[in-house]
N, CA, C, O and CB atoms as a CASP TS submission, in Angstrom:
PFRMAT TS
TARGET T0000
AUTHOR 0000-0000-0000
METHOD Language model
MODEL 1
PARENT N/A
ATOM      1  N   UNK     1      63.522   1.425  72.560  1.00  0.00           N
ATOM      2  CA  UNK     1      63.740   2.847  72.302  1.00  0.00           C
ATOM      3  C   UNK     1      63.356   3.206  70.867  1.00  0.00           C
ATOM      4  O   UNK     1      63.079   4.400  70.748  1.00  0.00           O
ATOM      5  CB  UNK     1      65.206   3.220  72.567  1.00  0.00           C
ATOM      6  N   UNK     2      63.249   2.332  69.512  1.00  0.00           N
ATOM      7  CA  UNK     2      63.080   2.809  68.468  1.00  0.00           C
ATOM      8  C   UNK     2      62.238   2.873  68.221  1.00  0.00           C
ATOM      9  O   UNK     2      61.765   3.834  67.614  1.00  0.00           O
ATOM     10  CB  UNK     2      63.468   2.556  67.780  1.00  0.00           C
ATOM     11  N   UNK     3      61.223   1.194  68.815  1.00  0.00           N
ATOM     12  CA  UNK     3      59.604   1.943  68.967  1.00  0.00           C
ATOM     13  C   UNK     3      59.092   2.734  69.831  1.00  0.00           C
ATOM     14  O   UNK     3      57.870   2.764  69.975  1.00  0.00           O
ATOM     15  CB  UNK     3      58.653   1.171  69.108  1.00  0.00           C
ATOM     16  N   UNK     4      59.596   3.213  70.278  1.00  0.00           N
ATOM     17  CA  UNK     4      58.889   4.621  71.303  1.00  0.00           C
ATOM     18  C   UNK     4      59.598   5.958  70.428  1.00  0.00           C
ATOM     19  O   UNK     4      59.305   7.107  70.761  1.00  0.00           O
ATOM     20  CB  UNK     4      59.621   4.635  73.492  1.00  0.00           C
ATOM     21  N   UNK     5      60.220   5.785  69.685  1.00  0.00           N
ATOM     22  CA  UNK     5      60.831   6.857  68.815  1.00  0.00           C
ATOM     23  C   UNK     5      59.491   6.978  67.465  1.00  0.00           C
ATOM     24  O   UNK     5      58.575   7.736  67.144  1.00  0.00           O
ATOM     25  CB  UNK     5      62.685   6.242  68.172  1.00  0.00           C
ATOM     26  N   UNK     6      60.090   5.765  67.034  1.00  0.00           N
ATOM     27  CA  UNK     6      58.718   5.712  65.960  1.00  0.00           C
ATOM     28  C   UNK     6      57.453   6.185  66.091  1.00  0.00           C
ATOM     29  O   UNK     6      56.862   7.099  65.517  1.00  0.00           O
ATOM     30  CB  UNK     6      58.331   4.531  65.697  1.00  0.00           C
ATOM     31  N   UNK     7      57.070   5.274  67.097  1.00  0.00           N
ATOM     32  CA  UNK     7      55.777   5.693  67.833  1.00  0.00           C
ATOM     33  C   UNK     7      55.227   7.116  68.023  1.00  0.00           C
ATOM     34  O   UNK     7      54.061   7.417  67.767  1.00  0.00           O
ATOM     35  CB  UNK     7      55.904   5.255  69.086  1.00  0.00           C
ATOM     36  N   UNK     8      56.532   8.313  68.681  1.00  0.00           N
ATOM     37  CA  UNK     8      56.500   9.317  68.622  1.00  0.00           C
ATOM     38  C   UNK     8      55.997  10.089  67.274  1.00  0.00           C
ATOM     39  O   UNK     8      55.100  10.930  67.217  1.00  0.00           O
ATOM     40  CB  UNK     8      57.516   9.476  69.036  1.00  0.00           C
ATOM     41  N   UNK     9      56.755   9.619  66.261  1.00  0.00           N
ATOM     42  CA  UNK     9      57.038  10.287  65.138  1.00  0.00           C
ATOM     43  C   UNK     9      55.719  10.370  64.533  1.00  0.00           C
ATOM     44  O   UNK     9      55.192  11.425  64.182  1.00  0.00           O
ATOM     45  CB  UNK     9      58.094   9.658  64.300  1.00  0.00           C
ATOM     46  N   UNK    10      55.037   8.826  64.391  1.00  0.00           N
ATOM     47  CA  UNK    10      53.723   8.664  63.566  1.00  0.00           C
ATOM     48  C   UNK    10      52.691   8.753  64.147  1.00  0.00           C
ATOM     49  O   UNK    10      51.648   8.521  63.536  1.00  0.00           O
ATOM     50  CB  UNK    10      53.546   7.582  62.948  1.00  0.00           C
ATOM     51  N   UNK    11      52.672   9.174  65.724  1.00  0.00           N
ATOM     52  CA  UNK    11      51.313   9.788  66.485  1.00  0.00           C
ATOM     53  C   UNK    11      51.321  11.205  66.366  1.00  0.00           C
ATOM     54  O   UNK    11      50.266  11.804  66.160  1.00  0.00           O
ATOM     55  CB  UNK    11      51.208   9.462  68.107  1.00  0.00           C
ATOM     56  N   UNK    12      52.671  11.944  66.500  1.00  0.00           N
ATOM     57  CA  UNK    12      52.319  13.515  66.376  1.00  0.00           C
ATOM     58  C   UNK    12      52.640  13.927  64.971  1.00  0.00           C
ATOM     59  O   UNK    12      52.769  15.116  64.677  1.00  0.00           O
ATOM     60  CB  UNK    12      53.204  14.496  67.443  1.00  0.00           C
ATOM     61  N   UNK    13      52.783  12.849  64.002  1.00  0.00           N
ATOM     62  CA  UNK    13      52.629  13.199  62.688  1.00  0.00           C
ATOM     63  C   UNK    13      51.186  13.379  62.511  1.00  0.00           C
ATOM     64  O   UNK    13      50.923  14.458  61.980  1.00  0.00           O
ATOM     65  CB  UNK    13      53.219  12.212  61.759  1.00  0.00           C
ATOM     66  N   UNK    14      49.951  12.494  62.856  1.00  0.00           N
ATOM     67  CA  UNK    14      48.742  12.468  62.623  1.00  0.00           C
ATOM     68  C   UNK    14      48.261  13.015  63.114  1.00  0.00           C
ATOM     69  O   UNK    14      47.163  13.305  62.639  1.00  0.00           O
ATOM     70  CB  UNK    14      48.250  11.747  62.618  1.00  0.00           C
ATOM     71  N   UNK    15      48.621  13.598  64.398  1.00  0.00           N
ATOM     72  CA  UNK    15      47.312  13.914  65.646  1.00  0.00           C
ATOM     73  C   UNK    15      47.581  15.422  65.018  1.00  0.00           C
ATOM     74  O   UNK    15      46.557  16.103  64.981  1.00  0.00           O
ATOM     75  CB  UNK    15      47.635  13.562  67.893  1.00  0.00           C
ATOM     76  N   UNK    16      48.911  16.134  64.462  1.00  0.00           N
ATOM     77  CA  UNK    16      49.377  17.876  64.177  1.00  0.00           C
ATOM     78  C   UNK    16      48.863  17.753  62.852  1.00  0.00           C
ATOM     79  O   UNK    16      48.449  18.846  62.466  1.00  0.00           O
ATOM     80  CB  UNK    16      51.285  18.486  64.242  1.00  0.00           C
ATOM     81  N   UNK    17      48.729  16.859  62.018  1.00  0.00           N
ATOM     82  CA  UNK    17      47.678  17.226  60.917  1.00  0.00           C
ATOM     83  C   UNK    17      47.029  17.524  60.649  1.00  0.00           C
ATOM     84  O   UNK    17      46.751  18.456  59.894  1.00  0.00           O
ATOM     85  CB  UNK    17      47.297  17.021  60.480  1.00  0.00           C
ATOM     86  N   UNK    18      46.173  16.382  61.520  1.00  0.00           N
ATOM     87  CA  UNK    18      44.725  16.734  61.335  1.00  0.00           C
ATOM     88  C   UNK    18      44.111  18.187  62.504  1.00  0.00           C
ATOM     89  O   UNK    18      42.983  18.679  62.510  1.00  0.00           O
ATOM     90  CB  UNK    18      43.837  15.095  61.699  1.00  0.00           C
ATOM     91  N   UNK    19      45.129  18.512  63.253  1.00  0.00           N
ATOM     92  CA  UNK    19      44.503  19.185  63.600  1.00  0.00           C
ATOM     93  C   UNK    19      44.811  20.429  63.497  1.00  0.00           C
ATOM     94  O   UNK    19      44.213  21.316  64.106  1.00  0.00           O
ATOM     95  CB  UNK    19      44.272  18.871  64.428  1.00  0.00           C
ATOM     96  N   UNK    20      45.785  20.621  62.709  1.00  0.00           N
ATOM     97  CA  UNK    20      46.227  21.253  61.853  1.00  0.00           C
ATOM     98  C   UNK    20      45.400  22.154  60.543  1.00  0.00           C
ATOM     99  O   UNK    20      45.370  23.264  60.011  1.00  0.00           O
ATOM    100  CB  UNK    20      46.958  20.374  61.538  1.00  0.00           C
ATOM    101  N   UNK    21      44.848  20.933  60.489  1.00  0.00           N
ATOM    102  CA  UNK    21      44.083  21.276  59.551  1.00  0.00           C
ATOM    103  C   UNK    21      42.647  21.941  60.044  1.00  0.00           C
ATOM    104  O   UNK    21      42.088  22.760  59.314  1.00  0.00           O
ATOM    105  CB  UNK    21      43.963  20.106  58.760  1.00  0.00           C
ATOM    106  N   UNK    22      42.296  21.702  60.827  1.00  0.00           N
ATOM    107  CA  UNK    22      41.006  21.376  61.832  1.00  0.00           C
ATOM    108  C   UNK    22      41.173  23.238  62.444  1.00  0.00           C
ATOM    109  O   UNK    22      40.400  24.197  62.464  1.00  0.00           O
ATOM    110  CB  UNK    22      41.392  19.626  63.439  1.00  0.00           C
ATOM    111  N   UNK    23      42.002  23.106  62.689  1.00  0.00           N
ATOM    112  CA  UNK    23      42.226  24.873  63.290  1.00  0.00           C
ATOM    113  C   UNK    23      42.537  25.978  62.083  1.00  0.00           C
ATOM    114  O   UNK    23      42.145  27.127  62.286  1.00  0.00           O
ATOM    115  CB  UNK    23      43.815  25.014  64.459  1.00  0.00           C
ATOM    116  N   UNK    24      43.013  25.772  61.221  1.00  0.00           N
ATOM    117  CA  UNK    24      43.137  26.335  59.644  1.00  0.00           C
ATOM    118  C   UNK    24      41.846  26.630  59.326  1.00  0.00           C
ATOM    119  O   UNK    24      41.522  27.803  59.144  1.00  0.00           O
ATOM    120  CB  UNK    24      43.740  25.285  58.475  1.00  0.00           C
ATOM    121  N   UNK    25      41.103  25.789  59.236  1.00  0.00           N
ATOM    122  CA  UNK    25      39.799  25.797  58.820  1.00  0.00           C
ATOM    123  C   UNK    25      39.023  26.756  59.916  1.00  0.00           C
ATOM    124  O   UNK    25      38.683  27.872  59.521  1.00  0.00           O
ATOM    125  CB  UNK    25      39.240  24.262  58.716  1.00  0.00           C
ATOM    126  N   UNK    26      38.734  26.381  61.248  1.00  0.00           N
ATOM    127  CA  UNK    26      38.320  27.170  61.624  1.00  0.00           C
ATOM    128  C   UNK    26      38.666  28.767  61.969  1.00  0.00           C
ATOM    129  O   UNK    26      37.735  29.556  62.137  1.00  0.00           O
ATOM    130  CB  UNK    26      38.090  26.596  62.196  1.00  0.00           C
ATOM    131  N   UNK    27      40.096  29.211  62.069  1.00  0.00           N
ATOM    132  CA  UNK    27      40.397  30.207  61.351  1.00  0.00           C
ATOM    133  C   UNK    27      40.326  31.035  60.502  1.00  0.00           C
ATOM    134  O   UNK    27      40.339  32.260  60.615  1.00  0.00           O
ATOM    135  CB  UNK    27      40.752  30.147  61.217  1.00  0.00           C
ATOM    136  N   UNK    28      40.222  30.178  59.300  1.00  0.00           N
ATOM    137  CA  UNK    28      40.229  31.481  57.929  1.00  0.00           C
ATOM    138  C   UNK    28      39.437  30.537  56.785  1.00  0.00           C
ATOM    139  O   UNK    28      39.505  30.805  55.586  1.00  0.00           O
ATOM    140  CB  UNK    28      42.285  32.093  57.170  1.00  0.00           C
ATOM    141  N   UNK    29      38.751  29.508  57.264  1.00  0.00           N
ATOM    142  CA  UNK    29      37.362  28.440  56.554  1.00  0.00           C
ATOM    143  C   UNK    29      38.556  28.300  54.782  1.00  0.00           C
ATOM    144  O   UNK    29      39.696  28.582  54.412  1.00  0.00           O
ATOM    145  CB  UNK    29      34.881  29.837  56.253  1.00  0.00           C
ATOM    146  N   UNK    30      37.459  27.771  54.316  1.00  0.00           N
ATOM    147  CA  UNK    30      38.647  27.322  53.140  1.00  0.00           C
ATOM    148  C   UNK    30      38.678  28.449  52.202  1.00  0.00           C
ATOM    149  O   UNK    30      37.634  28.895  51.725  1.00  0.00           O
ATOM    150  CB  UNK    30      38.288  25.829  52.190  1.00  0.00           C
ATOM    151  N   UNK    31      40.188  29.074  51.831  1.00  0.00           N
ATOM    152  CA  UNK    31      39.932  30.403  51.671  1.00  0.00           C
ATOM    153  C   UNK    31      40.947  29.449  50.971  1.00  0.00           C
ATOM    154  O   UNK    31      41.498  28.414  51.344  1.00  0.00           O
ATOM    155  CB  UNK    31      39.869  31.872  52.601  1.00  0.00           C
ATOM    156  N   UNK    32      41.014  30.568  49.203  1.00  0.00           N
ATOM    157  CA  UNK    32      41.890  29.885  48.567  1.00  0.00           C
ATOM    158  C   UNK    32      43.388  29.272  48.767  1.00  0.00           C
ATOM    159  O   UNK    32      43.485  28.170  48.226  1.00  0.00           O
ATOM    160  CB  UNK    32      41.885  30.486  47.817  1.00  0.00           C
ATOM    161  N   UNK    33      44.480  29.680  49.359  1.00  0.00           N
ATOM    162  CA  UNK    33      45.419  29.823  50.049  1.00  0.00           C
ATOM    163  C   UNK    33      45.597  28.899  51.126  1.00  0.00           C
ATOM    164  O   UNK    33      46.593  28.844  51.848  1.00  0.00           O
ATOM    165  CB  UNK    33      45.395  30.922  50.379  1.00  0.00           C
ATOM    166  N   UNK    34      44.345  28.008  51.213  1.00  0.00           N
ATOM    167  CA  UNK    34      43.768  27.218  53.238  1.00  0.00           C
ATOM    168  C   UNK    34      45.442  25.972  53.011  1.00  0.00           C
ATOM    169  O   UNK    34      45.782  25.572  54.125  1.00  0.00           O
ATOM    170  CB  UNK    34      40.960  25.544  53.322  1.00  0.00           C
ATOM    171  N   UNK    35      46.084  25.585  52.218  1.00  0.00           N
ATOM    172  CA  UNK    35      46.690  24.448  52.175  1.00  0.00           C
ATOM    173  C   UNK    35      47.999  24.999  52.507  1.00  0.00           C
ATOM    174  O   UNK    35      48.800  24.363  53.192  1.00  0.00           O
ATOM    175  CB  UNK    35      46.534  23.655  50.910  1.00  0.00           C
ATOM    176  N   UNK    36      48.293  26.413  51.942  1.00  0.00           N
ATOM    177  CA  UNK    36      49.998  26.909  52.198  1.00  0.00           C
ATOM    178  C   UNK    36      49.466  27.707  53.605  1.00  0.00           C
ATOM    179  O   UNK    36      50.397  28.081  54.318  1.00  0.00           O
ATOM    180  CB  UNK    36      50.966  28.237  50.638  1.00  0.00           C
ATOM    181  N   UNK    37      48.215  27.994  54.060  1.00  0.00           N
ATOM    182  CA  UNK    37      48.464  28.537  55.709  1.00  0.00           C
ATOM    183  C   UNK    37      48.253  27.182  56.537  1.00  0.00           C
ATOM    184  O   UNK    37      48.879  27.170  57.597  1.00  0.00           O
ATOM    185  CB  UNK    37      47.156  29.901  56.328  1.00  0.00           C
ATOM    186  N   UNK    38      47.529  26.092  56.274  1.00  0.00           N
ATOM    187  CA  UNK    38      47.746  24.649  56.711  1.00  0.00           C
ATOM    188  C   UNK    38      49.196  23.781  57.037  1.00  0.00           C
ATOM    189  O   UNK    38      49.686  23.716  58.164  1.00  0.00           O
ATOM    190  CB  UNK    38      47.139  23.973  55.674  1.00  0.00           C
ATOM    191  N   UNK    39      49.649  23.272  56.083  1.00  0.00           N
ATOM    192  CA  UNK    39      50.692  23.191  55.896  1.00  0.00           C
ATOM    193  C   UNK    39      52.098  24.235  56.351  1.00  0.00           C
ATOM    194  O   UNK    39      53.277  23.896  56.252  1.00  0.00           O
ATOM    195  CB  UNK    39      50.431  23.011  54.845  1.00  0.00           C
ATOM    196  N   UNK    40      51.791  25.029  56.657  1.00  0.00           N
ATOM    197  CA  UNK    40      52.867  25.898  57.576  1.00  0.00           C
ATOM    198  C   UNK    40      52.254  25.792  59.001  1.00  0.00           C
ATOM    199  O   UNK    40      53.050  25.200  59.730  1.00  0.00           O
ATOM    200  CB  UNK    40      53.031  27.670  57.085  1.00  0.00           C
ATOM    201  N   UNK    41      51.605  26.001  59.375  1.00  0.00           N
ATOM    202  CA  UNK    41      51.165  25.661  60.874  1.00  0.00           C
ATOM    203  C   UNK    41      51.176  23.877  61.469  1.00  0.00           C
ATOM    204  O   UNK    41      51.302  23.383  62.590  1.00  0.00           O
ATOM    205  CB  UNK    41      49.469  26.272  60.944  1.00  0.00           C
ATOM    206  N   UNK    42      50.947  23.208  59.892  1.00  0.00           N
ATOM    207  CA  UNK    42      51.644  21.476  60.367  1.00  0.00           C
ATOM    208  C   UNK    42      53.107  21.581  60.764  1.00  0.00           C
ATOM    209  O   UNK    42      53.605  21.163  61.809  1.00  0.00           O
ATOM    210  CB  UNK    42      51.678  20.193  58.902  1.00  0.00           C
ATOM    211  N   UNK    43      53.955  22.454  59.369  1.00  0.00           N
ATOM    212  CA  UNK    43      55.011  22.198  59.851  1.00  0.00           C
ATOM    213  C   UNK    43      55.841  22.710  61.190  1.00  0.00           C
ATOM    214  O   UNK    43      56.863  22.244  61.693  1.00  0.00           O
ATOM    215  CB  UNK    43      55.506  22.367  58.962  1.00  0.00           C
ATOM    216  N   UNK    44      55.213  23.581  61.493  1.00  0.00           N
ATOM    217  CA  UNK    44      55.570  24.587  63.029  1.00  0.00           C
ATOM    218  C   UNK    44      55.208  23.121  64.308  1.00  0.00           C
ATOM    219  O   UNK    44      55.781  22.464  65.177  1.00  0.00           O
ATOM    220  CB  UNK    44      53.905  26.542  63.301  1.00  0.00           C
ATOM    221  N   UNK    45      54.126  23.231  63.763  1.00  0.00           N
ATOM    222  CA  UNK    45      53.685  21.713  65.264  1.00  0.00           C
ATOM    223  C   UNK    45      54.170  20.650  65.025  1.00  0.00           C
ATOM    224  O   UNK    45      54.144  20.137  66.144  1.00  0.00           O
ATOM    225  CB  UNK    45      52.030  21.063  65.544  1.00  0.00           C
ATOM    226  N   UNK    46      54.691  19.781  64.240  1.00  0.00           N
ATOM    227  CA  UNK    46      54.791  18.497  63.943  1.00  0.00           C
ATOM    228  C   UNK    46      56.326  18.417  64.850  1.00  0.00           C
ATOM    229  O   UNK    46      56.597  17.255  65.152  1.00  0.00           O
ATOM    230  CB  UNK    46      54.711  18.130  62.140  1.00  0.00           C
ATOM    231  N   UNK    47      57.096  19.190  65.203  1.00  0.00           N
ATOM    232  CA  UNK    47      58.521  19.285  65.540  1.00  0.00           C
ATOM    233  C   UNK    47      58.315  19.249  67.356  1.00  0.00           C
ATOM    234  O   UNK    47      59.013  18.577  68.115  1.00  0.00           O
ATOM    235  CB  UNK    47      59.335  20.909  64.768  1.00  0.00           C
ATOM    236  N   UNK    48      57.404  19.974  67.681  1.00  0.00           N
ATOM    237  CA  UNK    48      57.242  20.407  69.101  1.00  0.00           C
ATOM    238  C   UNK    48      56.316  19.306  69.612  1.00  0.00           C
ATOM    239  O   UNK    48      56.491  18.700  70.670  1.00  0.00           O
ATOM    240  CB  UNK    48      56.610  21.967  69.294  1.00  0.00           C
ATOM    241  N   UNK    49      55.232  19.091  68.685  1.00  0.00           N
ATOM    242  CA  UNK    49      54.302  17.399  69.218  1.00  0.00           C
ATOM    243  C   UNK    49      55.512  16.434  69.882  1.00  0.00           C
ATOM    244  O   UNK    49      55.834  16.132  71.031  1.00  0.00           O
ATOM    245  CB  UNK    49      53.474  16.224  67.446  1.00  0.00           C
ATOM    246  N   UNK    50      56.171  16.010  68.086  1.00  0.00           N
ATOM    247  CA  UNK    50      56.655  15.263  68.219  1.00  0.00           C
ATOM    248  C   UNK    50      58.239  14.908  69.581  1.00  0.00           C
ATOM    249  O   UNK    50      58.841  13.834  69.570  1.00  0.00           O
ATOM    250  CB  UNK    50      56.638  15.290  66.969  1.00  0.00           C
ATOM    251  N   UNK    51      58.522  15.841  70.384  1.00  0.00           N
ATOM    252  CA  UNK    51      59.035  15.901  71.081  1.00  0.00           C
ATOM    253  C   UNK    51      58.771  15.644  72.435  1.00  0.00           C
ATOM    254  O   UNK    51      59.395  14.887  73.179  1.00  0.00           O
ATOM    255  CB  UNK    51      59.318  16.586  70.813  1.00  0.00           C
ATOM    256  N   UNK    52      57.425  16.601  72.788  1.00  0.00           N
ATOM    257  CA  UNK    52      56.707  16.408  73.777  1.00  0.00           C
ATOM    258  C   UNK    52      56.036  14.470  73.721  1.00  0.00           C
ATOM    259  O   UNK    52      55.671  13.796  74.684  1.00  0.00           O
ATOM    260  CB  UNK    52      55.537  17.757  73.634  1.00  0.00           C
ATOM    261  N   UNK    53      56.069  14.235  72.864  1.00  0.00           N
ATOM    262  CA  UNK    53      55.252  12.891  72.384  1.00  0.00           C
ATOM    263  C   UNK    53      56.415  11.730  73.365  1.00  0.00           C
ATOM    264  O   UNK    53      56.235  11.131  74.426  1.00  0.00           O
ATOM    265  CB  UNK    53      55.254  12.613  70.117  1.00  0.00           C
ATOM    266  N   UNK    54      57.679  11.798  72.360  1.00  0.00           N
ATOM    267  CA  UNK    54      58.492  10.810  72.829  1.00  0.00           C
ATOM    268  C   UNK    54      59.256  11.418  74.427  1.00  0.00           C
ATOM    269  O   UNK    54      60.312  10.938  74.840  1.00  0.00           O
ATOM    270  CB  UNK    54      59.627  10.469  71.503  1.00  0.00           C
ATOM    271  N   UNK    55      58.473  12.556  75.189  1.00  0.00           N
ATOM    272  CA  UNK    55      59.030  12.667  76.536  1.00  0.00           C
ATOM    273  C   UNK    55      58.350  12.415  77.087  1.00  0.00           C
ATOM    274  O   UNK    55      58.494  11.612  78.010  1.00  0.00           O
ATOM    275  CB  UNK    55      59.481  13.578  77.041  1.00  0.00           C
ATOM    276  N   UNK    56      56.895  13.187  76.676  1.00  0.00           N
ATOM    277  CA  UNK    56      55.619  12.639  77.553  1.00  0.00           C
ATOM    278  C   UNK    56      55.089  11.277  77.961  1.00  0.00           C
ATOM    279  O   UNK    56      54.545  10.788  78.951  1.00  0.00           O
ATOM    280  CB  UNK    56      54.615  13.031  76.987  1.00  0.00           C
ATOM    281  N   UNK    57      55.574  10.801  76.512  1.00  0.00           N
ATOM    282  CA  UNK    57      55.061   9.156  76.380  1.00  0.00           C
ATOM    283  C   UNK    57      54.798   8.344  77.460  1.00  0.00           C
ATOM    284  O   UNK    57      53.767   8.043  78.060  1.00  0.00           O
ATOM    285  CB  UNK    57      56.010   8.318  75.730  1.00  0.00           C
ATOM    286  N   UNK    58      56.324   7.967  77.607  1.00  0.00           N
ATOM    287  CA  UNK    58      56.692   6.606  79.109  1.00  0.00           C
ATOM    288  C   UNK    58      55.419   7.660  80.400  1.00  0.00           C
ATOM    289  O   UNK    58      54.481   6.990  80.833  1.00  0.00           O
ATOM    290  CB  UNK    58      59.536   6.654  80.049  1.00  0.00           C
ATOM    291  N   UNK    59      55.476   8.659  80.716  1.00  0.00           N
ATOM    292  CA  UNK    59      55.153   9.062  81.789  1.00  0.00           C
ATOM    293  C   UNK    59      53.252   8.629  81.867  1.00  0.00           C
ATOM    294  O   UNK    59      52.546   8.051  82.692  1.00  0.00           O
ATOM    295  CB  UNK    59      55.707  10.698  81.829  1.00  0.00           C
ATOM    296  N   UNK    60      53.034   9.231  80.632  1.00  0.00           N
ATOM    297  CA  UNK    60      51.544   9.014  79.904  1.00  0.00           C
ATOM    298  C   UNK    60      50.915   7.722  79.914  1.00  0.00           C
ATOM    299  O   UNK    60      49.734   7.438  80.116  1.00  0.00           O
ATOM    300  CB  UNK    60      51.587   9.314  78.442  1.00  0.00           C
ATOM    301  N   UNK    61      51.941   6.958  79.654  1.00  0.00           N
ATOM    302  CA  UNK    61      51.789   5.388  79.658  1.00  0.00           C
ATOM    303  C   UNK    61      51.112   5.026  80.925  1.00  0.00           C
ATOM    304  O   UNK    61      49.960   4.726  81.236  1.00  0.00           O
ATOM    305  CB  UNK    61      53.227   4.581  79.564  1.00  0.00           C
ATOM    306  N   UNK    62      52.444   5.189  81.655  1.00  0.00           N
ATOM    307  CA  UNK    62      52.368   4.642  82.786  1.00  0.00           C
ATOM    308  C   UNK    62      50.787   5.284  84.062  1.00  0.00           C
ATOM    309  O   UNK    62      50.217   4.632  84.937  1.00  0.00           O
ATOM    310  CB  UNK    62      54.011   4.970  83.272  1.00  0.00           C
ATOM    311  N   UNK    63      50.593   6.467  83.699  1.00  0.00           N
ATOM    312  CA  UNK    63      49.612   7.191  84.216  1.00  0.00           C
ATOM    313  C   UNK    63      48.131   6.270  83.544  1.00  0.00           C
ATOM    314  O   UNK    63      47.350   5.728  84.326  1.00  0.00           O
ATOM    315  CB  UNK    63      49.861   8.930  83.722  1.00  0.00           C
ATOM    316  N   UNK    64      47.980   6.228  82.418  1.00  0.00           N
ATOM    317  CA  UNK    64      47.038   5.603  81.758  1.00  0.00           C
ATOM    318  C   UNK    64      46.727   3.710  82.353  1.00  0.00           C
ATOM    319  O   UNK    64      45.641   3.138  82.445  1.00  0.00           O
ATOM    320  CB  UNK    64      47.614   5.826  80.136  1.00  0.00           C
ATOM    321  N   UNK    65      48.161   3.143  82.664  1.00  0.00           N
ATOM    322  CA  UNK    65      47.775   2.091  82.884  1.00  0.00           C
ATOM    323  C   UNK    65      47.407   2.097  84.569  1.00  0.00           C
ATOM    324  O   UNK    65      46.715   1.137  84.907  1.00  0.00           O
ATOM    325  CB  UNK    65      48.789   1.158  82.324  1.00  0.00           C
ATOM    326  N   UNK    66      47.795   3.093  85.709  1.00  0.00           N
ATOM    327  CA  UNK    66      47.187   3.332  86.548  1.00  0.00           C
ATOM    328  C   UNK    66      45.899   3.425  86.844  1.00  0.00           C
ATOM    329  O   UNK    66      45.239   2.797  87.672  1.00  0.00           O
ATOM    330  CB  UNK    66      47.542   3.943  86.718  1.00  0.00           C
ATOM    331  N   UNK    67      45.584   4.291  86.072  1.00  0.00           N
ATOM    332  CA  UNK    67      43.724   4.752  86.038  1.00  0.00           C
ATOM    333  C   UNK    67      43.225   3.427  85.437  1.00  0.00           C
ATOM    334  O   UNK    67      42.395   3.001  86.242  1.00  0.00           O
ATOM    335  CB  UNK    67      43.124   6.372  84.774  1.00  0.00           C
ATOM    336  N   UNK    68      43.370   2.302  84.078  1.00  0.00           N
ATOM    337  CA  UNK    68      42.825   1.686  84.006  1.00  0.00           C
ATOM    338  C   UNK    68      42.947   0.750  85.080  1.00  0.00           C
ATOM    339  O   UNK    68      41.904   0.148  85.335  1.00  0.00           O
ATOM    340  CB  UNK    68      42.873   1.507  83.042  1.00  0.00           C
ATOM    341  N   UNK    69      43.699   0.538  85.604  1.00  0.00           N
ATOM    342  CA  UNK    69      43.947  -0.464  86.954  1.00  0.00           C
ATOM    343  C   UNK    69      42.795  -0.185  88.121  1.00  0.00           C
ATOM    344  O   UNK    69      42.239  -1.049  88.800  1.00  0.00           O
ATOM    345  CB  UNK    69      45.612  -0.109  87.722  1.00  0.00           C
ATOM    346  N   UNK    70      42.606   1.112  88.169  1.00  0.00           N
ATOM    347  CA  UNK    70      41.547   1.271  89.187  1.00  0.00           C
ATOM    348  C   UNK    70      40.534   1.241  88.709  1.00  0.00           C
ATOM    349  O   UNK    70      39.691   1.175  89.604  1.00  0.00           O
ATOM    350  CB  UNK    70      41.520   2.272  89.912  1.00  0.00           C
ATOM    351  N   UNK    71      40.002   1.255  87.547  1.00  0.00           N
ATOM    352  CA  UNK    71      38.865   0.946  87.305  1.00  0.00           C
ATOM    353  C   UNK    71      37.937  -0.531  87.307  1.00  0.00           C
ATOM    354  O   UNK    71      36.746  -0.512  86.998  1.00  0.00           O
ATOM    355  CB  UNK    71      38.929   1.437  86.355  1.00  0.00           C
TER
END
């Protein structure tokens, strides 16, 4: 349970960053200000990833090792 907690934490820490950042940019391109409208839209997603992350997970898992099985 703590690594699937963890796990949670430091995949939708990275994946809401960067894309975080990635949608900021394409939004409003680097406009002086791009890091405090960045950084507020990380912090809005990083809470809701990270939730969906450690519920979705086990289910995700298990779906993923299905499909590779049939392949």
């Amino acid at each position: 349970m703590k690594h699937r907690f963890i796990f949670a934490l430091l995949m939708s820490f990275t994946l809401t960053l960067i894309m975080s950042a990635w949608i900021t940019y394409l939004n409003i391109g680097l406009a002086p200000d791009f890091v405090s409208f960045w950084m507020h839209a990380w912090f809005l997603a990083w809470p809701v990833a990270g939730l969906v992350a450690f519920i979705a997970g086990p289910f995700l898992h298990k779906l993923a090792q299905k499909i590779v099985d049939r392949m």
